[in-house]
Backbone as CSV, one residue per row, in Angstrom:
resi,resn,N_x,N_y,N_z,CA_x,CA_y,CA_z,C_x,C_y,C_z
1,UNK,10.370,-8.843,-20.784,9.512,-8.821,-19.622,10.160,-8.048,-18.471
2,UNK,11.392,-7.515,-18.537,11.844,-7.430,-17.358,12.230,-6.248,-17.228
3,UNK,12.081,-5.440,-18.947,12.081,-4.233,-18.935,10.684,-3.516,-18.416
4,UNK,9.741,-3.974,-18.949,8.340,-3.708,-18.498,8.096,-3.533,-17.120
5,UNK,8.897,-4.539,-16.161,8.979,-4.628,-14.635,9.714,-3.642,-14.241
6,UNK,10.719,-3.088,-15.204,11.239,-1.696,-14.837,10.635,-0.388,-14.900
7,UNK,9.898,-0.716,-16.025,9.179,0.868,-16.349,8.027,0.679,-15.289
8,UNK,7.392,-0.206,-14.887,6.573,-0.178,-14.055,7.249,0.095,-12.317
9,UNK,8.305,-0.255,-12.335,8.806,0.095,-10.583,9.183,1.309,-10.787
10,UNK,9.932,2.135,-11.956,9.789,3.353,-12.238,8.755,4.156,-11.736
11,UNK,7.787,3.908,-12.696,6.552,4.890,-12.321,5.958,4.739,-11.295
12,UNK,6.036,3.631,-10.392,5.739,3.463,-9.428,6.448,4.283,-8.052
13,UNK,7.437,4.219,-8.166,8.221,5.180,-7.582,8.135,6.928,-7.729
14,UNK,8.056,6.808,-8.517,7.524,8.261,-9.191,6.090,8.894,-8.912
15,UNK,5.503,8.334,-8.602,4.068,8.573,-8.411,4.370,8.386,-7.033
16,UNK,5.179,7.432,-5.953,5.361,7.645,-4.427,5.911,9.233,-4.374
17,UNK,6.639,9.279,-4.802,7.367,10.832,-4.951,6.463,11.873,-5.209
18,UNK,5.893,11.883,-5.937,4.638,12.625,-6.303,3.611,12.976,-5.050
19,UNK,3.463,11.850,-4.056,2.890,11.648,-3.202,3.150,12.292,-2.073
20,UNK,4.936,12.226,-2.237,5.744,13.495,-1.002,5.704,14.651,-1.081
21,UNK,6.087,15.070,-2.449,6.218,16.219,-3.423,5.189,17.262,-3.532
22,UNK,4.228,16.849,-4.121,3.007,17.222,-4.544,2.192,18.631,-3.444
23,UNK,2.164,19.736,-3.748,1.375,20.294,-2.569,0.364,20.542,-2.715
24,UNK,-0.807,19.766,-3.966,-1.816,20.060,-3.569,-2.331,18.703,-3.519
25,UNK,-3.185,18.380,-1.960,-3.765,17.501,-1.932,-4.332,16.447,-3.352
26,UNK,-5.140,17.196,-3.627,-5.674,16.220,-5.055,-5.082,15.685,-5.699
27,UNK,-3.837,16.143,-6.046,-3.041,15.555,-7.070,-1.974,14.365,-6.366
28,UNK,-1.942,14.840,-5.128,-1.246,13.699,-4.415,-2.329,12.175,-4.330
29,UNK,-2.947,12.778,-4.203,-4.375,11.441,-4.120,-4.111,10.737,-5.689
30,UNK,-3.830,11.307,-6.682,-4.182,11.019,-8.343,-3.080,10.551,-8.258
31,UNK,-1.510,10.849,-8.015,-0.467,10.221,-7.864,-0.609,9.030,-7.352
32,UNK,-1.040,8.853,-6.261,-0.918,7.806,-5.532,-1.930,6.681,-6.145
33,UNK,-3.144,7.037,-7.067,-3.886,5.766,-7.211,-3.097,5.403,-8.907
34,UNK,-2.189,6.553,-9.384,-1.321,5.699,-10.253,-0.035,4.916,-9.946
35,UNK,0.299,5.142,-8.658,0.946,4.108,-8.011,0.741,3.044,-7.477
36,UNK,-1.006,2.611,-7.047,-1.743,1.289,-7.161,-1.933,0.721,-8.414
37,UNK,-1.970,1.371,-9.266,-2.035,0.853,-10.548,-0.872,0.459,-11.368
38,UNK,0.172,1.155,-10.869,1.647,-0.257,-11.327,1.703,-0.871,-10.255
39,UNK,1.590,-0.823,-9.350,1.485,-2.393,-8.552,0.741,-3.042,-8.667
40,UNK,-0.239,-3.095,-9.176,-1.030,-3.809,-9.663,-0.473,-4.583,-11.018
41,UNK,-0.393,-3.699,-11.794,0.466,-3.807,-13.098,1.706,-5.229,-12.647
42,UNK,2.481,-4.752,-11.498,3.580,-5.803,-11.185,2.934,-6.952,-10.703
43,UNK,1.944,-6.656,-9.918,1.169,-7.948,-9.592,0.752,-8.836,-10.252
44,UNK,0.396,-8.518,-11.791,-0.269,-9.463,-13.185,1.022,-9.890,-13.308
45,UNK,2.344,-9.432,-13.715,3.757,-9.791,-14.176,4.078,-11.263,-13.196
46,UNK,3.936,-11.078,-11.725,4.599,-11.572,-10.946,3.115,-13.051,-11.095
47,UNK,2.271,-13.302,-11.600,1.156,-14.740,-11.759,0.334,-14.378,-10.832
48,UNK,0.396,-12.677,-9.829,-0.394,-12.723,-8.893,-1.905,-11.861,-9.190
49,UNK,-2.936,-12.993,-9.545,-4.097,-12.348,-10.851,-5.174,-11.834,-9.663
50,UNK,-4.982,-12.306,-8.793,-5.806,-12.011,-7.626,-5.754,-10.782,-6.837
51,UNK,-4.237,-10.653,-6.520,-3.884,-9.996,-5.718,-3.870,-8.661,-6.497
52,UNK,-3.672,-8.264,-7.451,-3.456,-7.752,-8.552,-4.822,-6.765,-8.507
53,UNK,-6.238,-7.798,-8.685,-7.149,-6.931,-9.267,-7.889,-6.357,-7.701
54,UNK,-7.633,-7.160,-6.152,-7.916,-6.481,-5.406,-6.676,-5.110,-5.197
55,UNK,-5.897,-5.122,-5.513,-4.876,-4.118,-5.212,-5.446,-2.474,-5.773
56,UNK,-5.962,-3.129,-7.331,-7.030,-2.048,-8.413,-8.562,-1.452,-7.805
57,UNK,-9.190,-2.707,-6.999,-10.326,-2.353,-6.649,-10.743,-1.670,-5.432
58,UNK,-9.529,-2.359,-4.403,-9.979,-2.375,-3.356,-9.005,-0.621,-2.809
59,UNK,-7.967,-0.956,-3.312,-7.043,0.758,-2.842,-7.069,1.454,-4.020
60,UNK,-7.250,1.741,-5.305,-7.210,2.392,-5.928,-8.946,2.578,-6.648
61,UNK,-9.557,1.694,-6.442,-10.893,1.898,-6.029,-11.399,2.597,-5.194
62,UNK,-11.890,2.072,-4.019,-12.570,2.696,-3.000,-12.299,3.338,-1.856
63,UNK,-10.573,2.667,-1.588,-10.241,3.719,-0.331,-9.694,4.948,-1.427
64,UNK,-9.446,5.129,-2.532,-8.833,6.428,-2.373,-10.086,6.804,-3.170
65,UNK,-11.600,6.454,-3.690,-12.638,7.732,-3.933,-13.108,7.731,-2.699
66,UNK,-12.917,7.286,-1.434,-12.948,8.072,0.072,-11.838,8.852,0.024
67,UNK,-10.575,8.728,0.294,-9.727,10.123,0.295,-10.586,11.439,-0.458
68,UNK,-10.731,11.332,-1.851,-10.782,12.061,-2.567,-12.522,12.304,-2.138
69,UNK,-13.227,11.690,-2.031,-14.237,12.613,-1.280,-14.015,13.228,0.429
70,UNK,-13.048,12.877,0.871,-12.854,13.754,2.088,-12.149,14.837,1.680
71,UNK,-11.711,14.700,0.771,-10.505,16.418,0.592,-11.563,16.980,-0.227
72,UNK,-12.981,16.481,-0.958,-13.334,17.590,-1.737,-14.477,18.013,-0.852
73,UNK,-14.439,17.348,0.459,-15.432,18.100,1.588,-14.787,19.116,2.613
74,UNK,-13.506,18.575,2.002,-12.447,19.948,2.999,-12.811,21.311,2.276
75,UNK,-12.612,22.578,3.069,-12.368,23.522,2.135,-10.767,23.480,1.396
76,UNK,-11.207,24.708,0.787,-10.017,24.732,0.165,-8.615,25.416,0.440
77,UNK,-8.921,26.306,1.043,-7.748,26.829,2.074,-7.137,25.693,2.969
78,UNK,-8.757,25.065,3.639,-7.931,24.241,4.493,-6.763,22.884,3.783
79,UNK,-7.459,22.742,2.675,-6.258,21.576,1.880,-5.114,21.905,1.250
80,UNK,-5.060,23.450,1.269,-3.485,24.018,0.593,-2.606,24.070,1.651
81,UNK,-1.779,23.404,1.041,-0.769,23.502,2.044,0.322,24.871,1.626
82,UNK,0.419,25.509,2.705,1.172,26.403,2.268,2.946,26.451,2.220
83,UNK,3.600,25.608,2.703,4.894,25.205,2.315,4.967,23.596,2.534
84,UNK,6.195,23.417,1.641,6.457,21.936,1.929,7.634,21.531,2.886
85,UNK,7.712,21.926,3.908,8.687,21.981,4.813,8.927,20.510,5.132
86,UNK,9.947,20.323,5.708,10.759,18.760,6.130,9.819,18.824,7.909
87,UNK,9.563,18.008,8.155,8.744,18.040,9.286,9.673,16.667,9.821
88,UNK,9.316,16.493,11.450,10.082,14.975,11.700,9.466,14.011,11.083
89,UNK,7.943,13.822,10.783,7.339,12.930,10.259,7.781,12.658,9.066
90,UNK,8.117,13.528,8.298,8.527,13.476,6.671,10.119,12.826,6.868
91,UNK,11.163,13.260,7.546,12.231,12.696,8.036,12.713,11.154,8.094
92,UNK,11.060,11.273,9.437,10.799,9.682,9.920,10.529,8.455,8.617
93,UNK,9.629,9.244,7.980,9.449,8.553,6.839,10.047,7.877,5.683
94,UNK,11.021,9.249,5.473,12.398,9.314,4.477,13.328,8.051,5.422
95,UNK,13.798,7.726,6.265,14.403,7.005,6.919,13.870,5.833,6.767
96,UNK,12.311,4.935,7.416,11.902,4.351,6.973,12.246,3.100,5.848
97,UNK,11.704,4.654,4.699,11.758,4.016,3.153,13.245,3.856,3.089
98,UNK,13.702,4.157,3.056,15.558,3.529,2.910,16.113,2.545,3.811
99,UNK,15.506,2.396,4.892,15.601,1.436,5.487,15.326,-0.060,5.226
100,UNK,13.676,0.353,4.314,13.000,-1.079,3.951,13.818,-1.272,2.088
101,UNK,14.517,0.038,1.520,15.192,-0.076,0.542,16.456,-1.242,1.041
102,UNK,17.206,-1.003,1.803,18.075,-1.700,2.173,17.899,-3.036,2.299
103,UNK,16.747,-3.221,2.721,16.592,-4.881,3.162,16.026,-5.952,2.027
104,UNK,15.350,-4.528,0.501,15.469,-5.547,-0.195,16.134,-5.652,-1.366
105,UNK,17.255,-4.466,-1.052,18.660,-4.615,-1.932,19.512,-5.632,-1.426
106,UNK,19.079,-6.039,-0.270,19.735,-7.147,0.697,19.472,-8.884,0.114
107,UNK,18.383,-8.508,-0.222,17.521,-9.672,-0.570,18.177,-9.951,-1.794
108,UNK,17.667,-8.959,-2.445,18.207,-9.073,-4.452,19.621,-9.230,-4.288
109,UNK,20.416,-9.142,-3.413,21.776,-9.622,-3.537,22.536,-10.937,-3.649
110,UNK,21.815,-11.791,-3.425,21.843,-12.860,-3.166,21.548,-13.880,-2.303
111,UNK,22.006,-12.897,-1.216,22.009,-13.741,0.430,20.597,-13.622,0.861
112,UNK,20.317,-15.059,1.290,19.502,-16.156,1.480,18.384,-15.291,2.701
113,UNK,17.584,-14.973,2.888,16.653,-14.613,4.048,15.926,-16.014,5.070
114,UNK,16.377,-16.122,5.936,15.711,-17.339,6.827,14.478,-17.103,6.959
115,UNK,13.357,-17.797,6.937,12.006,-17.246,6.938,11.626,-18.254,8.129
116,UNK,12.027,-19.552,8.291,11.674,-20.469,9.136,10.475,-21.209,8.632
117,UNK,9.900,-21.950,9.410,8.723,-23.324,8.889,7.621,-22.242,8.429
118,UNK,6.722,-21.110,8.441,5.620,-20.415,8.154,6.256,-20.133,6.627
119,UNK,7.545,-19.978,6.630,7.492,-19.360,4.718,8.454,-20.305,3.747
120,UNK,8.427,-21.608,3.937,8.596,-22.577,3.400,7.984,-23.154,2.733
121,UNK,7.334,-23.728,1.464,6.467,-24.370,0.803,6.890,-25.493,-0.272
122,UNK,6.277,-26.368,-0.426,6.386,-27.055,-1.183,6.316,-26.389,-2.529
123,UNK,7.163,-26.867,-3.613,7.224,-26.128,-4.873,5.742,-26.148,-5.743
124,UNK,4.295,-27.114,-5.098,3.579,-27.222,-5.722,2.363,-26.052,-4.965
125,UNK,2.817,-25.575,-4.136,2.380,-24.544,-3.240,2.743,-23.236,-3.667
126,UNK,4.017,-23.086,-3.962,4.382,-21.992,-4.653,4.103,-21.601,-5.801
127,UNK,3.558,-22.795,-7.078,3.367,-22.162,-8.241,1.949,-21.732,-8.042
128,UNK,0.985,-21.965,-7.036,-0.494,-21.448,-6.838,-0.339,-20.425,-6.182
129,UNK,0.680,-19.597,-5.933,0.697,-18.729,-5.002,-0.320,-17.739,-5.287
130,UNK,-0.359,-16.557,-5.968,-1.632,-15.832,-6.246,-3.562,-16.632,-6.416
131,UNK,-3.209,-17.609,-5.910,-4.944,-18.241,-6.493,-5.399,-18.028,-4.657
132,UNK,-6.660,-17.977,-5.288,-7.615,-17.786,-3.963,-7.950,-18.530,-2.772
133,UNK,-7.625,-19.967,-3.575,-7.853,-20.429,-2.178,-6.630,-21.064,-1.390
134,UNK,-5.421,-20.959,-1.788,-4.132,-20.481,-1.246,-4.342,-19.472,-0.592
135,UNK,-4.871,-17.964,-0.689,-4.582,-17.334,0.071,-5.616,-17.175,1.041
136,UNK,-6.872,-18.011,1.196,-7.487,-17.892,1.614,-7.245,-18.851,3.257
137,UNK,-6.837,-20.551,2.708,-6.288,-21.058,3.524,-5.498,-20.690,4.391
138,UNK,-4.408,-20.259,3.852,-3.313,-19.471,4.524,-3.554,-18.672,5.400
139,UNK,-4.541,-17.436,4.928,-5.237,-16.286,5.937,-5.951,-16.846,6.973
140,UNK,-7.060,-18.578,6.880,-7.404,-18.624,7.908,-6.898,-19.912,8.987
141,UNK,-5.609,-20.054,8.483,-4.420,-20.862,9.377,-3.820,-20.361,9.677
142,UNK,-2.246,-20.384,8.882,-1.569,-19.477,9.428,-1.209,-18.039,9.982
143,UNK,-2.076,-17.717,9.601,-1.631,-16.108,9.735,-3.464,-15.703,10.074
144,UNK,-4.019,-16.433,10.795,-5.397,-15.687,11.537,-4.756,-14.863,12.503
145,UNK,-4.043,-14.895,13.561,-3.809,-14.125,14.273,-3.688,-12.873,13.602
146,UNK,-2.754,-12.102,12.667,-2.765,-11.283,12.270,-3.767,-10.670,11.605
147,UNK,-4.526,-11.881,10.846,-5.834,-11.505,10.201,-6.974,-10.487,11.356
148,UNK,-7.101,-11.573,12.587,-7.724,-10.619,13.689,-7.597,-9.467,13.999
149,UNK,-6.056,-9.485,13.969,-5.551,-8.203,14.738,-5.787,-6.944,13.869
150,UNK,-5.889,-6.952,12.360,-5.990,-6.494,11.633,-7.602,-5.605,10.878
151,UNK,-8.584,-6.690,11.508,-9.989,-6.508,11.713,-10.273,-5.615,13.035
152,UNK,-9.425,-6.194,14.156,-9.513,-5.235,14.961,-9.052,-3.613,15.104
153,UNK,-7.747,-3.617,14.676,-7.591,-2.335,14.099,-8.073,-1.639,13.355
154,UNK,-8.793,-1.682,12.034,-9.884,-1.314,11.483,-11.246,-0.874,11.585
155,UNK,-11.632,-1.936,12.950,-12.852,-1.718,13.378,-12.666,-0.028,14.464
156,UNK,-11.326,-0.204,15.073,-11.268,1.030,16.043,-11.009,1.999,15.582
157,UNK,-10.189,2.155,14.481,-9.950,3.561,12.842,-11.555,3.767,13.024
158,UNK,-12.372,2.555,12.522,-14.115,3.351,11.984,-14.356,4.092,13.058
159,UNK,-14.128,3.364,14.030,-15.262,4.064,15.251,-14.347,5.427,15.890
160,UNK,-13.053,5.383,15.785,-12.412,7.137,16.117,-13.059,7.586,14.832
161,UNK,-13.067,7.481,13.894,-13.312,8.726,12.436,-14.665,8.497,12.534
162,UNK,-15.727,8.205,13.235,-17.215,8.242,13.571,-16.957,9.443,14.951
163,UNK,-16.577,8.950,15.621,-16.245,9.814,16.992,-15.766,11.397,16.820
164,UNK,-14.827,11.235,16.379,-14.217,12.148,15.692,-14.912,13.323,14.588
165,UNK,-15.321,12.737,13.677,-16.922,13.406,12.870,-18.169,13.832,13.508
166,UNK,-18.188,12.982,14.731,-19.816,13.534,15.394,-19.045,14.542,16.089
167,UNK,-17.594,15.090,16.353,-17.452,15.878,17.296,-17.080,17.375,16.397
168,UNK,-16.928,16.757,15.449,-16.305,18.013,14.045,-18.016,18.669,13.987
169,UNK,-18.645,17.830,13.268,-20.068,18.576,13.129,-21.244,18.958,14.245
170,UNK,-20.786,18.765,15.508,-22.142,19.087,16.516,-21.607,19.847,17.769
């Protein structure tokens, strides 16, 4: 089982790379929804059956056949990129990801992460962890605040890329 969890963080990684790499739009999009699909993959491994098949439906579903219908409404000049240069963003990014590498080579090391009273559970809490209405509870107790904040951010993405579109086409 634990080789399987390897070949899957493998390709998973590989397909992020793909995602950096890649200079033509499309294929970065195709990379990337085979990189929802081993996380997903890790998600069935790890008992999480839920989380798992929204991970399949919901990002490798429908937000990326929106990507992939916005790049095939781009032209095509405009989606080639013509070099793959190191930009600060790409930098920023690269930094980032090694950063959040670190913290959970930190983790897998042994030493203990304090989470405090919100990530503590009873052991009969933990073996339901992927079921629905665990995470459903959870989303609308503990962690509503974020849930909000999260609806709210979303709602203001729609309405700039509405804004934004009525100003591209008129």
């Amino acid at each position: 089982m634990l080789t399987i969890f390897y070949i899957f963080a493998a390709l998973s990684v590989f397909g992020a790379l793909g995602v950096l790499f890649l200079k033509n739009p499309i294929h970065c999009a195709l990379s990337l929804v085979g990189t929802f699909f081993c996380l997903g993959s890790i998600y069935v491994m790890l008992n999480a059956e839920f989380v798992a098949v929204i991970q399949v439906l919901i990002y490798a579903g429908a937000i990326m056949v929106l990507f992939l219908f916005v790049l095939m409404l781009l032209s095509s000049s405009d989606t080639e990129m013509s070099s793959n240069k190191w930009t600060a963003g790409k930098i920023l990014a690269g930094l980032l990801s090694l950063g959040i590498f670190v913290q959970i080579a930190y983790l897998f090391t042994g030493n203990e992460l304090k989470l405090g009273t919100k990530g503590e559970y009873p052991i009969e809490v933990v073996e339901e962890i992927g079921s629905i209405a665990l995470i459903g509870r959870l989303l609308f107790t503990d962690y509503i605040l974020s849930f909000e904040i999260i609806v709210i951010l979303l709602l203001v993405a729609v309405i700039g890329a509405v804004v934004i579109a009525k100003r591209k086409f008129h």
